[in-house]
Residue, then its C-alpha position, 0 to 999 in steps of 0.5 A: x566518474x567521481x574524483x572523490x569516494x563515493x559509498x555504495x550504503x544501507x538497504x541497497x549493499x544488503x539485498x546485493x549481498x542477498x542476490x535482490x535486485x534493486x531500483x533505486x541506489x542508495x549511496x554516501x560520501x563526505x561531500x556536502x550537499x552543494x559541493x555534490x550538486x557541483x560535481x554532478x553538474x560537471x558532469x551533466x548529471x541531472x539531480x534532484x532535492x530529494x532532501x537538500x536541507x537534510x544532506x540528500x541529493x538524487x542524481x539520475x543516470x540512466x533512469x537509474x535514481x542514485x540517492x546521495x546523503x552526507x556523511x552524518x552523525x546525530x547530535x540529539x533525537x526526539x524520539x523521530x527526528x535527529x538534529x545532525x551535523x555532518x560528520x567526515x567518515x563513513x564508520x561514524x555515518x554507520x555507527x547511527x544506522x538502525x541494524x547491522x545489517x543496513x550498517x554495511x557500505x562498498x567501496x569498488x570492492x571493499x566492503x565496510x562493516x564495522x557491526x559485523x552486519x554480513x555475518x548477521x545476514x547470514x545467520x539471519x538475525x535482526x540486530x540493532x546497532x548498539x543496545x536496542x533500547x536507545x536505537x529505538x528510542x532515537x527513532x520510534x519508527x524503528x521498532x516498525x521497521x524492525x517487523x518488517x525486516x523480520x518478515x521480509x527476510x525471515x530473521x531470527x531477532x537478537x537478544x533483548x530486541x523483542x523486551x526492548x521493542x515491546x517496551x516502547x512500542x506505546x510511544x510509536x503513536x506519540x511520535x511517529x506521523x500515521x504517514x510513515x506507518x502507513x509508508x510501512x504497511x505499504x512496504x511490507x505487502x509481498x509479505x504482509x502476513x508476516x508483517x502483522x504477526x511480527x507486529x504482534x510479537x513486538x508489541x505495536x499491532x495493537x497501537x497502530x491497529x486496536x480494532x484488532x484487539x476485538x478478533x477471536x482465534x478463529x477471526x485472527x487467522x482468517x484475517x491473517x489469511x486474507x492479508x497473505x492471499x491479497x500479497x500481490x493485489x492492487x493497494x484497494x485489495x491489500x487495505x480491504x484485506x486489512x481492514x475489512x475483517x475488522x469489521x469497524x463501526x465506519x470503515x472510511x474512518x478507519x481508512x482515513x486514519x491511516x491518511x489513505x487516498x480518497x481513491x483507496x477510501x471510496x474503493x474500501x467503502x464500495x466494497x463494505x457496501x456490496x459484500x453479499x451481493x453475490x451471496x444469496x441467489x443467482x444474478x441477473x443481467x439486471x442486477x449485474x449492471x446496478x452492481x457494475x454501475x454502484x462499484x464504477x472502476x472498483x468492480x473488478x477489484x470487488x469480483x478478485x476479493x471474492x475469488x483470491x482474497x476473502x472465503x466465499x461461498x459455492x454460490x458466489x463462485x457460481x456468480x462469477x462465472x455467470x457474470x463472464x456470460x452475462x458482462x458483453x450484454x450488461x456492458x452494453x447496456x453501460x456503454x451505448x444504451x439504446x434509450x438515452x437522454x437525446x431520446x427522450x427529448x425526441x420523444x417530446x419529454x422535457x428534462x427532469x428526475x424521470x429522466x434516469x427512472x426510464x433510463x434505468x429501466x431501459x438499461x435494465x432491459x437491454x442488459x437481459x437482452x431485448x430489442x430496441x422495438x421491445x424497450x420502446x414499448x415497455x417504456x412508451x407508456x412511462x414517456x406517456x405519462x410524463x409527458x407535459 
């Protein structure tokens, strides 16, 4: 397609050497970032400016997102961002890559692999490209990464890189933004207990995360467990595994450290704040539609907590159950309650904070399954009284 070589590179080379299926195309050549836009508008290829000021361009073909970079080299770094020129060959682009095993590129069916990174993969060793101390130094971020590879792909790390990471792990929060932490977390999810252990062993899981500091033995396993078992649960599940078990003083501000979303905030928040409802004694219908209506969309979220994530009582899984026999009637009762506000002004009462009182005492009963005859007379007195 291209008159010009294009390289297949980093992650994407890797997990095709591995068998895994990729999304997204990584790939690199000597064009500048213009000069691609050119050729791929020749072409009618649709591009977007992924990171046009930093030599990347993505061209989209066939729903496929093929991510382009110049070939580069860094002229000086800062502990996280690399002043670079672009450079002319694809060894030199390679040589300022983090590990060996994203240091590979693909020509057709040529593979480039100055650091030996195809062996590595197959030994299942993590690393570096040159000496560790000053790959990481170059890019904090890096350390970070290096956990997650180890986890992801159960890699045995090579000599000096844990000394090195431990070493250096204090100046992550001084350089790398909690965005591109929290970025990681993110992406270590399908193994996340692995994660957070390899981030132990190199030495940052008590930079980024020092409530964790506080756990026992017994409280560290657990939560490790937590994080295992919510692997593939929604991101409110995964961040309440994590977070949860540390038990902070103001878990929205725990969150928010982590610049999570408003809705990750309030779901983790919700969550904390009905952790025992199902704990003491069996539910009522009552109680179920005051629950469904506190936690909103979360409820579903809170219910897979108790079952996957978290250890729960026999109670609770009781609780559960009754909640599938009790949820027709109680969502009812949410969705088309028999007394509403159009009925109360039918029945003469003007607008005003008793309003939601009745209401929710309507609710209530028709979520245990009386009539509207039944509720009438349970609440006429209440509209008696109020009325003006």
């Amino acid at each position: 397609m291209f008159d010009h070589p294009i390289y297949l590179v980093g992650g994407y080379v890797r997990d095709q050497l591995l068998g895994v299926d990729g999304k997204d195309v990584d790939i690199a050549s000597s064009l500048h970032p213009r000069e691609f836009k050119k050729k791929c508008q020749q072409l009618k290829i649709r591009t977007i400016d992924t990171g046009i000021e930093h030599g990347t361009v993505t061209a989209i073909i066939d729903g496929v997102h093929y991510e382009h970079t110049t070939f580069r080299l860094d002229v000086s770094t800062d502990g996280r961002n690399a002043t670079i020129r672009y450079s002319d060959t694809i060894e030199e682009d390679l040589s300022r890559r983090d590990f060996t095993i994203n240091a590979i590129a693909k020509l057709n069916d040529e593979i480039i692999d100055p650091y030996n990174g195809v062996e590595d993969l197959k030994n299942k060793i993590l690393k570096t490209v040159g000496v560790a101390e000053e790959r990481f130094s170059e890019d904090y971020l890096r350390i970070i990464r290096a956990a997650r590879f180890q986890a992801r792909f159960d890699l045995t790390l090579a000599e000096g890189l844990k000394e090195a990471a431990v070493e250096l792990s204090p100046k992550i929060i001084e350089h790398v933004s909690i965005e591109r932490v929290t970025d990681e977390i993110r992406k270590a999810q399908k193994h996340g207990k692995s994660f957070f252990e390899c981030a132990d062993n190199l030495g940052f899981l008590s930079e980024i995360l020092p409530e964790s500091n506080e756990l026992t033995n017994d409280e560290r396993n657990a939560w490790l467990l937590q994080i295992d078992k919510a692997a593939d649960c929604d991101e409110v599940q995964y961040f309440s595994a994590i977070f949860l078990p540390l038990k902070p003083k103001d878990i929205s501000k725990l969150a928010k450290r982590f610049k999570l979303s408003n809705v990750i905030v309030k779901g983790l928040k919700l969550i904390e704040e009905h952790t025992l409802a199902l704990a003491d004694k069996e539910i009522t219908a009552s109680e179920l539609r005051l629950l469904k209506i506190s936690l909103k969309s979360y409820f579903e979220a809170y219910c897979q907590r108790i079952q996957k994530v978290r250890s729960s009582s026999d109670i609770e899984q009781q609780n559960l159950e009754l909640i599938k026999k009790l949820e027709p009637q109680v969502d009812a009762s949410i969705a088309n309650p028999y007394i509403d506000g159009a009925y109360l002004k039918n029945e003469g009462l003007k607008p005003s904070p008793f309003f939601k009182e009745i209401i929710d005492l309507a609710g209530s009963l028709q979520s245990e399954g009386k009539n509207l005859e039944e509720i009438s007379k349970i609440i006429a007195p209440h509209i008696n009284r109020h009325k003006s």
